[in-house]
N, C-alpha and C positions, 0 to 999 in steps of 0.2 A: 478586442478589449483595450488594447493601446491609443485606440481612437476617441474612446469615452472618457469624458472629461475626469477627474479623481475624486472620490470623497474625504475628506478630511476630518477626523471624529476626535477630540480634544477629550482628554483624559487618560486615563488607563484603569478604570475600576471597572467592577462591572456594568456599570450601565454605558460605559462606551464599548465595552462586550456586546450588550446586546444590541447597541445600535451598527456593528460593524457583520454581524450574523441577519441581521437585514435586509442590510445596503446587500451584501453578498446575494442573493439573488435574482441582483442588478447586472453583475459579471462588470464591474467597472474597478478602478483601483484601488485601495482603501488604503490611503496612510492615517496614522498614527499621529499625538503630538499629547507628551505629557512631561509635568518636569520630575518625574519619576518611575523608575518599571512597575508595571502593573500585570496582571490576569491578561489584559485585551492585548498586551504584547506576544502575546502565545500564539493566538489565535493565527487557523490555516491561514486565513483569508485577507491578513493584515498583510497587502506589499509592499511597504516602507513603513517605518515605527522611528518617531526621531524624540528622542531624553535628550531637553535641553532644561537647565536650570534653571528657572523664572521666580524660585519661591523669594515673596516678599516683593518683586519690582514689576510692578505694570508694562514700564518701559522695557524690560527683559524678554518680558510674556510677547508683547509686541514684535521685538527685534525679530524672536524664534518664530514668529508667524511670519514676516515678512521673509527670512531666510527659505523658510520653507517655501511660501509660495512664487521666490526666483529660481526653484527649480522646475517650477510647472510651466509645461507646453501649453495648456488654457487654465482656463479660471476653474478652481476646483468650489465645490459647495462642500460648506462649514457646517459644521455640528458642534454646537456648546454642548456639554453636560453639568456644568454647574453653574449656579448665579453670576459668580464672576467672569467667568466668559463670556457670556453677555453684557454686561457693565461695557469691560475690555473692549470686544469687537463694536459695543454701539458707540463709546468715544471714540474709535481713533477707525468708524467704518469710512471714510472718505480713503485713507492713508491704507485700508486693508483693502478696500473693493477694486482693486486695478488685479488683483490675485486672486480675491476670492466672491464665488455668488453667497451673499451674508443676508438671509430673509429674519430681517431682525425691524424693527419700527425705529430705527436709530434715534429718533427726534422722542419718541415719548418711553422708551424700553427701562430706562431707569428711574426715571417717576413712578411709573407702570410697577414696578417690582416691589415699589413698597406698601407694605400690610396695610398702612395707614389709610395709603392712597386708592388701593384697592373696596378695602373695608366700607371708604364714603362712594366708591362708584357702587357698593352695592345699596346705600341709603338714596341713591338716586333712581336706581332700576326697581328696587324695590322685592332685591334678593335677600332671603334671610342671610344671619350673622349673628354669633354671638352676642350678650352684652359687651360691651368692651369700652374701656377707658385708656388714654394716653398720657404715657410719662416720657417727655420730651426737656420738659423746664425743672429748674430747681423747686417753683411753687408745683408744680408736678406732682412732684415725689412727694413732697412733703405732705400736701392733700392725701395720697397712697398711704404712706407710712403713717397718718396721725388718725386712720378709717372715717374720712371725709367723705370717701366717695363710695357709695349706694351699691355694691358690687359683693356678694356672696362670694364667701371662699367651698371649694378651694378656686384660685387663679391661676391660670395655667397664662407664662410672660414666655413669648417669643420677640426678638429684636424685628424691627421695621424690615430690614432686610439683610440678607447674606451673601454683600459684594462682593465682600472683600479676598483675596487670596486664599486660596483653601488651605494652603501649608501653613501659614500664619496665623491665621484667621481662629483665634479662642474663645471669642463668642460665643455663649448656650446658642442652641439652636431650640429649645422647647423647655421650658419645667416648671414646675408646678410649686406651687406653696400653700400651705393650709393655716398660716397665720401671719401679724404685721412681722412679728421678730424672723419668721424665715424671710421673707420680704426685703427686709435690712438688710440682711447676714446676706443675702445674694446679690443686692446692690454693693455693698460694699466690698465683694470676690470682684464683678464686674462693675466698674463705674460706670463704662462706658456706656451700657444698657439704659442709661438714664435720659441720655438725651434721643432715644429713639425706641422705645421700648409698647411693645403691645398688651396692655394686662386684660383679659376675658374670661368670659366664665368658664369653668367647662363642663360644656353637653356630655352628658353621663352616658355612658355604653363602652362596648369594646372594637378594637378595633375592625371588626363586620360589618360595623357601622360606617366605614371611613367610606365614601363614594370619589370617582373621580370622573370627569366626561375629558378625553384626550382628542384635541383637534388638530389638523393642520389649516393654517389661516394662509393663505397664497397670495391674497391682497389685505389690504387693511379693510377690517369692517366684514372680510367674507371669508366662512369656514366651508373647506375643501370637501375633508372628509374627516372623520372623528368616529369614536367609542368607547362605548361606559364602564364599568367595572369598582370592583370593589377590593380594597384589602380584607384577606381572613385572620390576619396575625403579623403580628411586626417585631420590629425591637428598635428601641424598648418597647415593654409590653404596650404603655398607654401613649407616648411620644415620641415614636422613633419611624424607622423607615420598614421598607413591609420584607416579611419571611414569607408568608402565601399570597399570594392575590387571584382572584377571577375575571373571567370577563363576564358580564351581564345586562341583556338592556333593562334601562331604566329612564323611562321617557323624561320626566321631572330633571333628573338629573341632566340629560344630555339639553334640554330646554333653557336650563339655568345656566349650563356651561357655554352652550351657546352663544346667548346674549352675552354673557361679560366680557368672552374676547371678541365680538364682533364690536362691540361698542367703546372697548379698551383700545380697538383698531388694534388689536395685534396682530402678527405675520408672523409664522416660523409655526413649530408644533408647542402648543400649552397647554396646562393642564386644570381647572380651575375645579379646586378639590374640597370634598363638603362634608361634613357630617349628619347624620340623623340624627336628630332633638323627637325621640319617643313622646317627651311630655305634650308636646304640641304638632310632632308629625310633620316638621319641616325639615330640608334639608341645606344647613346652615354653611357657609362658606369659610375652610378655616386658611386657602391660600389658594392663587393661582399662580403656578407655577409656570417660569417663562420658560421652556425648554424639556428636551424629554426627561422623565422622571425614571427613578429607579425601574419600577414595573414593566416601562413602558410595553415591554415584549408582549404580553401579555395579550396586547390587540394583536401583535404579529399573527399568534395563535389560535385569533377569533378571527382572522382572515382579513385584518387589514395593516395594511403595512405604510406606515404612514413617512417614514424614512426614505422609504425607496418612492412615495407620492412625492414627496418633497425636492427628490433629486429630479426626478423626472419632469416637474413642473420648470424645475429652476435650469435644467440644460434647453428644454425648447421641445422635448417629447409628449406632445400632450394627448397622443392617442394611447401609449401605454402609461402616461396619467390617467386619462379616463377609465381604463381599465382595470384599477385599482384602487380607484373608487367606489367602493360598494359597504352595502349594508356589514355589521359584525355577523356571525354565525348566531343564533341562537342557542345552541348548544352552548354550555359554558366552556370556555378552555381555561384550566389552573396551570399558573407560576410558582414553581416553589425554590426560595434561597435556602438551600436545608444546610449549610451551614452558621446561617440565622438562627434558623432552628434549633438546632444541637446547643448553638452558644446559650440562647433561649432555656435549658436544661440545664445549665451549669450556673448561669447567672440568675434565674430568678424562683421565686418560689413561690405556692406549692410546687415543687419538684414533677408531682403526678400530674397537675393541669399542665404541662408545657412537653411533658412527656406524649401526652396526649395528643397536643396539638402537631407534634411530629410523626405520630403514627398516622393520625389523619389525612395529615398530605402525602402522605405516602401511597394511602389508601383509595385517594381520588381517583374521578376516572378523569380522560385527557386531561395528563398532565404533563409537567415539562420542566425541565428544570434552567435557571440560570447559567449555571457554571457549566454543568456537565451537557454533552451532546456527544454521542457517538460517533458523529463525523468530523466532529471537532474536539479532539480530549484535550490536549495539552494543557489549554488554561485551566482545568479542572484538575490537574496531576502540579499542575506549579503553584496552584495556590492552597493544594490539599495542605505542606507543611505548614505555612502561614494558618491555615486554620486550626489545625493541631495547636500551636503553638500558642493562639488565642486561646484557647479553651483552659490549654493547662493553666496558662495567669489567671483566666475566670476561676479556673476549680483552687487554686490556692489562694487568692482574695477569699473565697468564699471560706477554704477552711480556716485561715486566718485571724474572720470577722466572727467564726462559731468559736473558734478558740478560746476570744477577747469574750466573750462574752458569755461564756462558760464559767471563767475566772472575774469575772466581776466588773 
């Protein structure tokens, strides 16, 4: 095991949980690196975890990568889990790569990341997409705000993209408005949405509708291995990230996912995520995401492990690369974040539909959960009070908001 180069998984929430329950059945070393404790600090399988405080300075972030990798004997392979770590790693990959193997497109990875930019690479491939208009300029907005421009509400405005520092970083990440004056009222919370702001329509359904095709690109222009799947519930209910997911093929989808990051040239695992337009029966593109996603485990469980393809590619193993390489399972395998879920119960309502949605997942067959694993509990007992302790703020905002409103 000492001999196999390290992986190094950047974060500490859960999805660098489940990208470190992966790599683990690689038997190589798995450190750590987040500027806060988290759940994947728990984990058996984590053997170094380094909290170092980067929030707010890029240079910071940097310093802690390069510290970290002058303690490694080879070059260890890097694992982003949010936007800005790819930002980060693809400016300063010259100054990282003497430390770490970084399969990122450094030259196009933050062009690439924005909505904008993606959105016109699907007007060239001739992938669907919402309607969508952009508010970048002052005449921008003002065309938006004065209903100039030809676009049914309601609009659901997500920002260009999400580089920037995640501790810092206040940005909506999704939401919706159903007239010009919420429009304003939300321009003026955030200014800064204006000069990069994505406004679209939004394709009517629930989240069962959300598809995703998740690949690893090894070279630019060429996907390794990849698999489809779908969200069955999130939070937020309509824009937020998933409580349940599946894995399931679905050729369209994996055909469109396909083409965008082979021709995007991306490299590293992406996700280029779509939804179903019922009215017209397409499967429209609401982002591709540069790195592994919440869900991602979810292939782990349909039998493809695309973390541990990725390390194996990038150390120089390409027979137990080829090797896991293979089709998803047919059989669906479910993901469930049940304390998603639960919060899902306290914060939204009808109370009975979300209740529902947690019995369900309970009730699936192969299913699996995020947090919890039997051969792994810890991160599931360290983060139970943290969840607790979310709920109770949900359940007293909510009684709070019945109170105010009981009383007039």
């Amino acid at each position: 095991m000492d001999n196999k180069p390290a992986a190094l998984v950047l974060g500490g929430h859960v999805n660098s949980l489940s990208l470190v329950r992966s790599l683990a059945e690689g038997s190589m070393p798995i450190w750590l690196l987040h500027c806060r404790d988290g759940r994947a600090f728990r984990s058996r399988y984590v053997t170094r975890g380094f909290i170092r405080d980067y929030a707010g300075s890029d240079e910071a972030f940097v310093d802690a990568l390069l510290e970290v990798g002058r303690l490694l004997d080879v070059r260890a392979v890097v694992y982003p889990t949010h936007d800005y770590h790819v930002r980060v790693l693809a400016e300063n990959f010259d100054r990282l790569s003497e430390f770490y193997h970084i399969q990122i497109n450094h030259r196009k990875a933050v062009e690439a990341n924005s909505k904008r930019w993606q959105y016109a690479l699907c007007d060239r491939l001739g992938v669907p997409r919402p309607r969508t208009s952009h508010c970048e300029t002052a005449e921008a907005f003002h065309a938006l705000a004065s209903g100039k421009v030809e676009l049914q509400f309601p609009w659901l405005l997500k920002p260009y993209a999400r580089n920037e520092n995640p501790i810092k970083d206040v940005t909506i990440r999704a939401a919706q408005v159903n007239s010009v004056d919420e429009f304003e009222r939300l321009m003026e919370k955030h200014p800064a949405l204006r000069h990069g702001l994505l406004v679209s329509e939004v394709v009517p359904g629930g989240p069962d509708n959300i598809w995703a095709f998740t690949g690893y690109c090894d070279r630019p222009g060429s996907v390794l291995a990849g698999w489809t799947g779908r969200k069955l519930t999130q939070r937020p209910e309509m824009f937020g990230v998933f409580s349940t997911s599946e894995s399931r093929l679905n050729d369209k989808v994996e055909q469109q996912g396909r083409v965008l990051l082979e021709v995007s040239e991306h490299m590293g695992i992406g996700e280029p995520e779509f939804k179903y337009d019922a009215r017209d029966g397409k499967y429209k593109l609401t982002e591709i995401n540069p790195r592994a996603h919440m869900w991602h485990m979810t292939g782990f469980y349909a039998g493809v492990n695309l973390p541990l393809i990725q390390y194996y590619h990038l150390v120089g193993d390409e027979q137990r690369c080829r090797q896991l390489c293979r089709r998803q399972d047919e059989r669906p395998a479910r993901l469930i974040f049940m304390g998603s879920e639960l919060q899902n119960i306290v914060d939204h309502r009808p109370t009975r539909k979300f209740i529902g949605n947690a019995v369900r997942a309970l009730l699936r067959s192969n299913k699996h959960f995020i947090v919890w694993r039997r051969d792994d509990p810890r991160p599931f007992y360290v983060g139970l009070r943290q969840d607790v302790k979310q709920m109770a703020g949900l359940f007293v905002r909510r009684i709070k908001s019945a109170f105010h409103r009981s009383v007039g």
